[in-house]
N, C-alpha and C positions, 0 to 999 in steps of 0.2 A: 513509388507508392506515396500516398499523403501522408501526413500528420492526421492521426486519428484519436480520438481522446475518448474514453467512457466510462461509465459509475460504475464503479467494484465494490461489492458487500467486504468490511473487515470484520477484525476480531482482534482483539490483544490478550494476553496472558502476561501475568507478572513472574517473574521467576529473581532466584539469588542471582548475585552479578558477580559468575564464580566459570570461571572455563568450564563448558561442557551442558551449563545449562538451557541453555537456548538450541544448542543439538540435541537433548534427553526429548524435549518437546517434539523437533522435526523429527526425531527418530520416529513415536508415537505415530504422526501423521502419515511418514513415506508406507509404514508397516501396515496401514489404512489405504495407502496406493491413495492417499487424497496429492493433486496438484496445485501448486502455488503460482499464483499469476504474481504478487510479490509480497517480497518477506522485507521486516526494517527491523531493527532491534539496538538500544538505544540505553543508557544508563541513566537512570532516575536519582541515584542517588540512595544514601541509606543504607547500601548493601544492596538493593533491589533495580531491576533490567526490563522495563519493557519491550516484548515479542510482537509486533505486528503482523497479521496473517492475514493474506486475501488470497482465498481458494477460488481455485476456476470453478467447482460445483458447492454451493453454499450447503444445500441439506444433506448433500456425503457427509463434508468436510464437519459441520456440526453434529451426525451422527456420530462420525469416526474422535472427535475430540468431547464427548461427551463419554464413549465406554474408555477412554483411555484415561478419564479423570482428569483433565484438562477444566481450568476453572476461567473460562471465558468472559472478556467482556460484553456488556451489551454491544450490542450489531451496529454496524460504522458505516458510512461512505468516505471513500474516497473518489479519485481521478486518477485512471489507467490513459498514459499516454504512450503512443509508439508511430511510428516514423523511418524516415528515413533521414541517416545522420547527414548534418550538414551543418554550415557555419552559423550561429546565429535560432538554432533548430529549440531551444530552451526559451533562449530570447522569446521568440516569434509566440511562447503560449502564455509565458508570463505577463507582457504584454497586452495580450488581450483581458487578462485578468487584471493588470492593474487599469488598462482603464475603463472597466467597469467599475472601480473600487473594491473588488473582490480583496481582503486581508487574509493571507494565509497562515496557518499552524506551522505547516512544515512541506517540502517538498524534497524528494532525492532524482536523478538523473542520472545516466550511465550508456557510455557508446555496446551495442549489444555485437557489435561485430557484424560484417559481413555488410556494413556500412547503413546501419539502421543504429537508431538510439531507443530508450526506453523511459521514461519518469511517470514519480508517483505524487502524486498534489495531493496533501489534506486541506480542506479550507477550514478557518475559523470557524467554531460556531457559528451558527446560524446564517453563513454566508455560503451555501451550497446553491442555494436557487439561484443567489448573483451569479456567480459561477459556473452554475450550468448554462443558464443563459450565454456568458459570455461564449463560452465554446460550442454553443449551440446543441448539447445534450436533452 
């Protein structure tokens, strides 16, 4: 299968950076039967943990984290990539982002098993359309 890449609506929620709380939030969600295409969560610092959430269905998932009192950021894009794993498989996307000049926030990657990989790209600020472009989205 190829290397497929495409725009995933986000969401973040800020929570304490205390064991358990970034599960109290999925808990909320799974009990919603809302699906996550992918999940990042991150220490900021302070005492405080940002939750990243990309739902496979956007107006569930913000239904369902709305009666749950879930205090949501504004609405994100990212870059859902998946593949088939192989050598070089990371390389081959970044690459075409840098030489676009696309600068990225952050990016995670992970072998998914059964010999596929998976990674999530945020671009910079206002560096989405380079981006999309580069990958042809």
């Amino acid at each position: 299968m190829a290397t497929k890449a495409k725009l995933v609506d986000y969401w973040y929620v800020t929570v304490d950076d205390q064991p358990g709380s970034a599960l109290r939030v999925l808990e909320r969600l799974k009990g919603a039967k809302v699906n996550l295409l992918a999940y990042h969560a991150f220490p900021l610092g302070g005492g405080r943990a940002q939750v990243d959430l990309a739902p496979q269905k956007p107006e569930g998932f913000l239904k369902a984290a709305a009666a749950a009192g879930l205090a949501l950021s504004a609405g994100k894009k990212a870059i859902l990539v998946s593949g088939d794993d192989k050598v070089g498989a990371v390389h081959d996307m970044l690459a075409k982002l840098a030489a676009a000049g696309v600068n990225m926030h952050a990016g995670s990657a992970t072998a998914a098993g059964s010999g596929r990989f998976g990674m999530i790209l945020w671009p910079k600020s206002g560096e989405l359309d380079k981006a999309k472009a580069a990958l042809g989205l």
